[in-house]
C-alpha positions as CSV (number, residue, x, y, z in Angstrom):
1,X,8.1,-42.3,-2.4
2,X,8.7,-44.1,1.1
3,X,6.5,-47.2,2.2
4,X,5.3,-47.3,5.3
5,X,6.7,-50.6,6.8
6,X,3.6,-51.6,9.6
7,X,3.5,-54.0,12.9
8,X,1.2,-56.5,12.1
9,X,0.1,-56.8,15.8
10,X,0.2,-55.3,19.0
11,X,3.8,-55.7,21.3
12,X,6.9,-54.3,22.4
13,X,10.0,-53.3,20.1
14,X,12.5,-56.1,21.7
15,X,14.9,-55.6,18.8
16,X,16.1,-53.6,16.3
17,X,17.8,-55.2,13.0
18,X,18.1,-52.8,10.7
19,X,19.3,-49.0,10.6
20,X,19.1,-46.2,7.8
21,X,21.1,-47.1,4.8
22,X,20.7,-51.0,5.3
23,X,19.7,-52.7,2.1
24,X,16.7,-55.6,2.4
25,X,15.3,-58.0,0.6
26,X,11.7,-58.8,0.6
27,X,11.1,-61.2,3.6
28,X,13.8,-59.9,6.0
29,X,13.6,-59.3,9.4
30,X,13.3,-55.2,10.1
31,X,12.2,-55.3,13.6
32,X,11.2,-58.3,15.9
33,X,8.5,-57.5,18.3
34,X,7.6,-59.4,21.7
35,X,3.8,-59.9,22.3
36,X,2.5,-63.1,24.8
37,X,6.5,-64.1,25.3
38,X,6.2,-64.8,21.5
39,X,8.9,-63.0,19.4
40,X,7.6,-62.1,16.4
41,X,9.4,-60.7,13.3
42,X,8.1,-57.7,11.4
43,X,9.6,-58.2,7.4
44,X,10.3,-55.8,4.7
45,X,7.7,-56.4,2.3
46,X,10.2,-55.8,-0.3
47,X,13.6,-55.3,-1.4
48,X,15.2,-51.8,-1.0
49,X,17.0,-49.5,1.3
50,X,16.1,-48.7,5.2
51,X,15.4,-45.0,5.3
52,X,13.9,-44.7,8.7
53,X,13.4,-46.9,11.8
54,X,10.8,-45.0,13.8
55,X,10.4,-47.8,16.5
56,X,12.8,-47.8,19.3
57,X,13.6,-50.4,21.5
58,X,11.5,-51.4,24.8
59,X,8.2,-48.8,23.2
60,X,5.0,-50.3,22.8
61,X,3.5,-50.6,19.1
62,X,0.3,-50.8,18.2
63,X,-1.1,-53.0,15.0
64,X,-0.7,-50.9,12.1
65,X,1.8,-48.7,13.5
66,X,4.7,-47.6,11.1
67,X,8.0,-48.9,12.6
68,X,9.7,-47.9,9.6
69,X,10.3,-46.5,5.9
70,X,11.6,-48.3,3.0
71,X,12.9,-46.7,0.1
């Protein structure tokens, strides 16, 4: 079963790191999200494979949004 990977805090997608099929390890960088002209990094919470990136580049997410799925 997929888990939910969540923004931690309210901000813009500014980039995208990882697309479906990328492996991770626990602590890498999936998305980074802008919020106050901070960049902040959203992780894997563990290792495995990227099966969905639902954020998009330039959207708005709110805290506890999914932004992706981790297989």
């Amino acid at each position: 079963m997929p888990e939910e990977v969540k923004a931690h805090i309210t901000g813009v997608v500014f980039q995208v790191l990882t697309k479906p099929g990328d492996q991770v390890r626990a602590g890498d960088p999936i998305i980074v999200l802008e919020s106050m002209k901070m960049e902040i990094p959203v992780e894997a919470p563990r290792a495995g494979t990227v099966t969905e990136v639902t954020a998009k580049e330039g959207e708005t997410v709110q805290e506890g949004d999914t932004v992706a799925l981790l297989e």
